[in-house]
C-alpha positions as CSV (number, residue, x, y, z in Angstrom):
1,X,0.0,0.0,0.0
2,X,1.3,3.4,-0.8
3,X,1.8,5.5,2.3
4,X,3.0,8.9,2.9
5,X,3.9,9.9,6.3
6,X,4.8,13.6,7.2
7,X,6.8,15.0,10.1
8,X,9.1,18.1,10.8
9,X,6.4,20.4,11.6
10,X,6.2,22.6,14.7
11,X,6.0,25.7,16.5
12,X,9.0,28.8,14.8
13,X,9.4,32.1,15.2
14,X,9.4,34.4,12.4
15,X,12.0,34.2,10.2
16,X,12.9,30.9,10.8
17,X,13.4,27.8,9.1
18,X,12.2,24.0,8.9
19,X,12.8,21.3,6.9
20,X,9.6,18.9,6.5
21,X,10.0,15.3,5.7
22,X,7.8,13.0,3.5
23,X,9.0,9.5,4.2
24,X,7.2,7.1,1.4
25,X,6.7,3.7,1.2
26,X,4.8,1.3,-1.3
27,X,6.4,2.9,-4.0
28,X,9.3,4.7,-5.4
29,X,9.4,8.2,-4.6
30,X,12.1,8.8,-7.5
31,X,9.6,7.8,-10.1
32,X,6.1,9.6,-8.8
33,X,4.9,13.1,-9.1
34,X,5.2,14.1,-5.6
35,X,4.3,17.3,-4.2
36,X,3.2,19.4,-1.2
37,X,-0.1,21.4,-0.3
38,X,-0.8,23.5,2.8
39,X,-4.2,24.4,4.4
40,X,-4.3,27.5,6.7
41,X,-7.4,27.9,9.3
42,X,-10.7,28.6,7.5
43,X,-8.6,28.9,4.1
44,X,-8.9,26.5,1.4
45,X,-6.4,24.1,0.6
46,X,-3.4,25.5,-1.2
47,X,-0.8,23.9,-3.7
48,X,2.9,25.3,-2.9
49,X,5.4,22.9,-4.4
50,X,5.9,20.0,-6.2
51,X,8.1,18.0,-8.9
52,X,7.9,15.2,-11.4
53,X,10.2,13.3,-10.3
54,X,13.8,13.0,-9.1
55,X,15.7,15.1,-11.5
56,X,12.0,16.2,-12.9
57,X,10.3,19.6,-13.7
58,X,9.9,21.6,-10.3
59,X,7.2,24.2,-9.4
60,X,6.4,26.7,-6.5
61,X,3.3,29.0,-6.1
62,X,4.3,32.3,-6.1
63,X,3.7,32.9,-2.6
64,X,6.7,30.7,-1.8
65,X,8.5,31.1,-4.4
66,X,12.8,32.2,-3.3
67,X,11.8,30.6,0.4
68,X,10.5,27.0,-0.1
69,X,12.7,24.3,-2.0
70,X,11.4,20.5,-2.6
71,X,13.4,17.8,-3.1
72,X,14.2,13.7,-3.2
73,X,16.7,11.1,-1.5
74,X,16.4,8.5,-3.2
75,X,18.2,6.5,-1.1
76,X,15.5,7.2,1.9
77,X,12.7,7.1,-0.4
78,X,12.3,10.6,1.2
79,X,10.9,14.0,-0.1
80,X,11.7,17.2,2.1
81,X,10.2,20.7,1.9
82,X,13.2,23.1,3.1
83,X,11.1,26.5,4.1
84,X,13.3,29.4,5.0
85,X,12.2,33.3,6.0
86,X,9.0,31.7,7.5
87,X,6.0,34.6,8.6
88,X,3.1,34.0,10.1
89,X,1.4,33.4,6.9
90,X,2.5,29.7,6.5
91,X,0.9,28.9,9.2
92,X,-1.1,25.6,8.1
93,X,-1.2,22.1,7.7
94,X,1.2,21.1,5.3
95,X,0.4,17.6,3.6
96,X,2.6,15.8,1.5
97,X,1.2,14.0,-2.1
98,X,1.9,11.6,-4.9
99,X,0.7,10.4,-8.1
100,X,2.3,8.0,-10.1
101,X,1.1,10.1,-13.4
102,X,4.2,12.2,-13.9
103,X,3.4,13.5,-17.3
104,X,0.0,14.8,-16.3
105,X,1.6,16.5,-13.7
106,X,4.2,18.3,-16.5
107,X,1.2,18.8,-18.7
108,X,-0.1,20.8,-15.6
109,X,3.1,23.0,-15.2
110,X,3.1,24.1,-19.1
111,X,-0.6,24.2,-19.7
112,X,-2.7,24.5,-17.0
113,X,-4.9,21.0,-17.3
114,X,-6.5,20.0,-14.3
115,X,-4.1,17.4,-12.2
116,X,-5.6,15.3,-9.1
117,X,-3.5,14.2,-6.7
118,X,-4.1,10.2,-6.0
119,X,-2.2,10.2,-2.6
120,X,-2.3,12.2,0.0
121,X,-0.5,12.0,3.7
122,X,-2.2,13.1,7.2
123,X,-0.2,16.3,7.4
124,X,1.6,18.1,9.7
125,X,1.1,21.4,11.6
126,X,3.7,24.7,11.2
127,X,3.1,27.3,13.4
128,X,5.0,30.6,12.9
129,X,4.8,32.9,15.8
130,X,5.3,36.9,14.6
């Protein structure tokens, strides 16, 4: 079964930095889409990262864009979400996703067609205090 378990998350001060983890299992993390969302209180849920693969196509909203910076070890079947200058607006759930659709996902980055994530983790709570 294909699992996705997130942890890293916690309470920062503003300015800050954290590095969240995505350890995956039941499949190759190297060869999925994999990607990150966040959901803030009463906001809806918000894409903020993700890549096509080890070595794919990366994209960042624009909100994050210079601060947050996904990646994969291979070796630890492992995706991490570095996110530096934290502020109080990243404050949210962050949740951790795969597909094993890649080239959706690129057709997505150049064009805009709808993509649905297949997998999703439980999430894990950053709190940035101002």
């Amino acid at each position: 079964d294909v699992q996705l378990v997130e942890s890293g998350g916690g309470l920062v001060q503003a300015g800050g930095s954290l590095r969240l983890s995505c350890a995956a299992s039941g499949f190759s993390a190297a060869n999925y889409a994999i990607g990150w969302f966040r959901q803030a209180p009463g906001k809806e849920r918000e894409e903020v990262a993700c890549t096509s693969g080890s070595g794919g196509a990366t994209w960042y909203a624009d909100s994050v864009k210079g601060r947050f910076t996904i990646s994969t070890d291979n070796a630890k079947n492992t995706v991490y979400l570095q996110i530096n200058s934290l502020g109080p607006l990243d404050t949210a759930v962050y949740f951790c996703v795969a597909d094993p659709d890649t080239w959706g996902l690129r057709l997505w980055m150049l064009t805009g067609i709808p993509y649905k994530w297949k997998y999703w983790g439980l999430g894990t709570q950053v709190t940035v205090s101002s």
